[in-house]
Structures are given as structure tokens and as C-alpha cells.
C-alpha positions, -999 to +999 in steps of 0.1 A: -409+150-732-400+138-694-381+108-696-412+084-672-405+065-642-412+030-629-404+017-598-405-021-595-411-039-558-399-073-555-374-098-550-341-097-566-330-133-572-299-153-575-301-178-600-277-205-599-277-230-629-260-260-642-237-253-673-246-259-709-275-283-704-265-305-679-291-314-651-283-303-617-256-317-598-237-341-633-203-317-630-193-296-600-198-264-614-224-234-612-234-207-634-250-178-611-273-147-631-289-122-613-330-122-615-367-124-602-394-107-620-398-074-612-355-068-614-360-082-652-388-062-659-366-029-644-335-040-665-359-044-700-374-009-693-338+006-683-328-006-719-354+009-735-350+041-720-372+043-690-365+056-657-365+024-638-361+022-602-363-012-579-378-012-547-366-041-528-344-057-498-310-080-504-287-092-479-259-077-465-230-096-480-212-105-510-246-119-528-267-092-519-239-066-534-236-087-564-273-088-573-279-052-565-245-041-587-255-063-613-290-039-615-268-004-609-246-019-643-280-021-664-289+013-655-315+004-632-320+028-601-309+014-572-318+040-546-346+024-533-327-015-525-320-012-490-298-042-472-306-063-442-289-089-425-298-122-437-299-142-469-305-137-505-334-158-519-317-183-547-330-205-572-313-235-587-323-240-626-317-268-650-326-258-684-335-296-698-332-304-735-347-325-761-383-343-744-366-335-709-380-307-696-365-275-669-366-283-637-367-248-611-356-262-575-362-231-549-340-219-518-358-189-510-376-190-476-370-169-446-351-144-472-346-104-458-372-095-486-395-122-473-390-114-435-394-073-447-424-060-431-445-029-447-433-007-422-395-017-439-403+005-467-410+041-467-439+036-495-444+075-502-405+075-509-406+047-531-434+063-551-424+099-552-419+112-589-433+076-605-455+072-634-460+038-627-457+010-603-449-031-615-459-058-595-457-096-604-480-125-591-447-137-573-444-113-547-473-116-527-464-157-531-436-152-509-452-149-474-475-128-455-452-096-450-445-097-490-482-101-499-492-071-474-461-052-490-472-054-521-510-049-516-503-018-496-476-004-525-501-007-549-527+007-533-507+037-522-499+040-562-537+039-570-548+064-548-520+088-558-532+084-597-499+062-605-506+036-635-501-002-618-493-030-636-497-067-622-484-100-639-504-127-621-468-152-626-493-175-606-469-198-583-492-221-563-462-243-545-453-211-532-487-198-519-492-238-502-462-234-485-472-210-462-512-216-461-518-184-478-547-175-496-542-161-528-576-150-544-577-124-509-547-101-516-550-108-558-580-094-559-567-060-539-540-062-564-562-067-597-582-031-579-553-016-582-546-020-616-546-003-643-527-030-666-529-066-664-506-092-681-534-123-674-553-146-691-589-161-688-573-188-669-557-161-642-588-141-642-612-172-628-591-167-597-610-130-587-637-132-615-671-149-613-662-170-643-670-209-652-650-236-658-657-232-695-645-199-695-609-203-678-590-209-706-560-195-721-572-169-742-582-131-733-622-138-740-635-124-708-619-091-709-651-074-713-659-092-682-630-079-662-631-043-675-667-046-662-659-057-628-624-036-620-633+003-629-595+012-631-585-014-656-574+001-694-554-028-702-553-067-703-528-083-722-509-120-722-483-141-742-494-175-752-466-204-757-468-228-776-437-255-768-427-282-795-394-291-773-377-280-746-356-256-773-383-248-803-415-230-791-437-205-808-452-173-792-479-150-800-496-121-781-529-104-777-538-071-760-574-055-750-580-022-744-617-004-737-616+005-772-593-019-793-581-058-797-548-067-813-525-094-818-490-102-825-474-132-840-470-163-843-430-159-835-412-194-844-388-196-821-365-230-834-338-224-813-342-213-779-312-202-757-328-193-723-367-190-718-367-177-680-375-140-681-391-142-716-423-132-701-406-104-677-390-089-712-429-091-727-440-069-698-411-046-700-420-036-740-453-036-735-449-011-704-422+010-720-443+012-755-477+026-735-456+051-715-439+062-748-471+065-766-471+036-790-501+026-810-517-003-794-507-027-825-470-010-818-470-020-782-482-056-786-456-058-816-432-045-791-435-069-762-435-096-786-402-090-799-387-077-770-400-117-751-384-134-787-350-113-782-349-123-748-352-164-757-316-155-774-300-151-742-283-168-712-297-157-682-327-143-668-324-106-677-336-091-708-313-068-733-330-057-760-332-018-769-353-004-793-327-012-824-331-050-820-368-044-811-373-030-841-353-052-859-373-081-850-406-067-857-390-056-895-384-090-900-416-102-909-419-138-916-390-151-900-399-136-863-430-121-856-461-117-882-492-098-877 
């Protein structure tokens, strides 16, 4: 079997983060990881074995060369990150603890991915030899050339028969702070996929659905296979949080044909949550392309987010031994 390929357009971050759990700014020191959606997602699917490739712009500097090394050293392809002058986007994090929640403070704006336009990237390039294409909701929040960028990608991935897979990540500060309007390029995205990490409460944004149906559950998917021919798959991770380090997490997954859940996981002891839904998507992606079961593949991207919740830093780690492992364990992680 041909090992598949994804390629992954978006943003590769710079996290920079307050040690242990101090709020930003108590001690004069950092923490810096490398992130943003679509580079975790390429890093989970490089661990399990896929072909990842990111499709993306960093700065040409020190930052830029960190972030895109730190991608190469997880196996991720890196062919496809081209420099620019510029800055790197950054985001500063303080994880909170006890009743004190995370706070996410932003530095991001006028980045060389944001100021990329389409014509930046050679799309067919980008695409050639891919089995699928992954897009998060983040991207086209950046600003108007990201948003075309990403519409255009996907579209260019449709029409050539590649799978597309769009998690909505819904970021409404950063849509408001450049006037754009999102439901416009979501809903090209949404036509353009073929997988969908969302919820009822995501669909109402390109759906005809009522207040009484937005919530946080996957009840409308009939609805939304119904109104986007090229869907096959909605799927979504619910949290529930009982502090700021013990939360619970389960899963549910729709296909045409089939509904399954995953979980409850009880997760009492939570290192890092940024990227747990990033790690979701990557083994839910990387169990479809392998030809899971559909109860495998929801199984799988429920472990793979409660591995991920073990670790500092934004990137997932798991491969398939600790995947597994998790899922073998039943009562104690994640139940079905």
C-alpha cells in the first residue's frame, strides 16, 4: 500500500508561554513551542505514519528557521514552507490553574503568511501527489489574502478529486478585527469538503438551522449531508472542563451510513490542552486514510486528543503504540 499524503496550508506559530503556571509577565522568563493548527495536525499525521507536507510562509530569520526546523525534526515535509521577509505570527499563552482559567494574548497581525497573497503559492505544486488537503477555521480568520488562500486551495483540491478536511476552530476576535465576513468564504470551504470536524453550533453559521438547533451535539448531520453533496464525514470532540487541569472528553462521528461514539475519557490531570483538538483531527484523518473502521477511527482520534493533554506544548506525539495503548485501557481512559 502507498504510504498517503496530506498537505496542510496554514500558519506556523510561535508560542511563547509563561513557565510552570505562572500568569504572564510574574518572572522574566519565556517558554517558546512551535504551533498553529494545521503544523500540529501535520506533526500528529507525520507520527502516525502519513506523508505530511505543510504548505505555508515564515519569516526570514532566526524564528522563521526555528519553527520550520522544528516541523523538518517531526518528519513533517517541509518543501512547500517558503520564507519571506517579515515577521513570524506569535502567540503569548498562560495556562491558568485551579478556578483561573488560560488566558491566549495574540501578536500575529501583518505576519508574511497573513500579507501572502494566492498568487504566493503555486497551488497545483502544493497539491501534486496529495490524497488530502487540511484546512482549519483559523486560516481564513487571519485576513483577506489568507481567507482567499485558503478558499482557492481547497477548491483547487475539490476539483482535482483530493479528500478536504475543514476544522471550523471558529475565532471571531480574529474575523472582527479586520471586518471580515465569515459565513462568505466558510461556506466555500464547507463545499469543499469532504470531512468536517464541527458541531451543530458551527454548522448554524452556513446551515439554515434555528436557534434550537445550534447546539453542541452532531444532531443536524443529516441536515448538512443534505445540503453539501461532497460531504462523507462530520465528526467533533466535546469537552467537558471541571478545572482548569481535570476535564473529560468524548467524541462522535457521522458518516452517510453509520454513527459512533467514543468516550467519556477522564482526564484528572491535564498537562497542556492547546493542540488537543489538532491531535483529534490528526487520528481521525490518519485512521480514514489507513482504512480504519469508523468505531476504530473515532477510538483513534480520541486517544490520540487524551495523549496529547499529557504534553507541554502545542504539538501532538502520539504513534500508533501509545494510540493503541490508550484505547486498551478501557476504563481508565477512553470507554465505548
Amino acid at each position: 500500500m502507498t504510504t498517503p499524503t496530506v498537505a496542510c496550508f496554514g500558519e506556523i506559530l510561535m508560542r511563547i508561554g509563561a513557565p510552570d503556571k505562572e500568569p504572564l509577565m510574574q518572572s522574566p522568563s519565556f517558554r517558546w513551542h512551535v504551533g498553529g493548527a494545521e503544523a500540529n495536525v501535520a506533526v500528529g499525521l507525520a507520527k502516525l505514519g502519513v506523508n505530511a507536507r505543510m504548505v505555508s510562509r515564515v519569516a526570514a530569520n532566526p524564528l522563521g528557521a526555528a519553527a520550520t526546523g522544528e516541523l523538518r525534526r517531526h518528519g513533517v515535509d517541509d518543501t512547500h514552507i517558503h520564507t519571506a521577509e517579515g515577521r513570524l505570527g506569535l502567540y503569548f499563552y498562560a495556562p491558568g490553574a485551579g478556578q483561573r482559567a488560560g488566558s491566549i494574548t495574540y501578536d500575529r497581525e501583518h505576519s508574511t503568511f497573513a500579507n501572502a497573497h494566492i498568487d504566493d503559492y503555486d497551488i497545483d505544486a502544493c497539491l501534486d501527489g496529495a490524497d488530502w488537503l487540511h484546512i482549519s477555521g483559523v486560516t481564513p480568520a487571519i485576513g483577506a489574502n489568507a481567507a482567499e488562500a485558503a478558499c482557492r486551495m481547497a477548491e483547487a483540491a475539490a476539483s482535482a478529486g483530493i479528500s478536504v478536511s475543514y476544522d471550523f476552530n471558529h475565532r471571531a476576535k480574529m474575523w472582527a478585527a479586520w471586518g471580515g465576513d465569515p459565513a462568505d468564504y466558510i461556506k466555500r470551504l464547507v463545499s469543499s469538503a469532504t470531512h468536517l470536524f464541527a458541531n451543530d453550533h458551527d454548522l448554524g453559521m452556513v446551515l439554515p438551522l434555528n436557534d434550537s438547533q445550534r447546539g453542541r451535539t452532531l444532531n443536524q448531520a443529516l441536515l448538512a449531508f443534505e445540503q453539501l453533496p461532497r460531504l462523507q464525514c462530520l465528526t467533533s470532540a466535546f469537552r467537558t472542563a471541571h478545572s482548569v487541569e481535570h476535564h473529560s472528553l468524548k467524541a462522535a462521528l457521522v458518516t452517510r451510513s453509520e454513527r459512533v461514539e467514543a468516550g467519556p475519557a477522564d482526564m484528572p490531570q491535564i498537562v497542556d490542552r492547546i493542540g488537543g483538538g489538532d491531535a483529534y483531527a490528526a487520528g481521525v484523518i490518519a485512521s480514514q486514510l489507513l482504512g480504519h473502521s469508523t468505531q476504530q477511527t473515532v477510538d483513534h482520534g480520541l486517544a490520540a486528543s487524551v495523549h496529547k493533554h499529557t504534553l507541554v506544548g502545542d504539538i501532538p506525539r502520539a504513534d500508533w503504540a501509545a494510540i493503541e495503548s490508550i484505547v486498551a485501557a478501557g476504563g481508565t481512559d477512553v470507554q465505548r
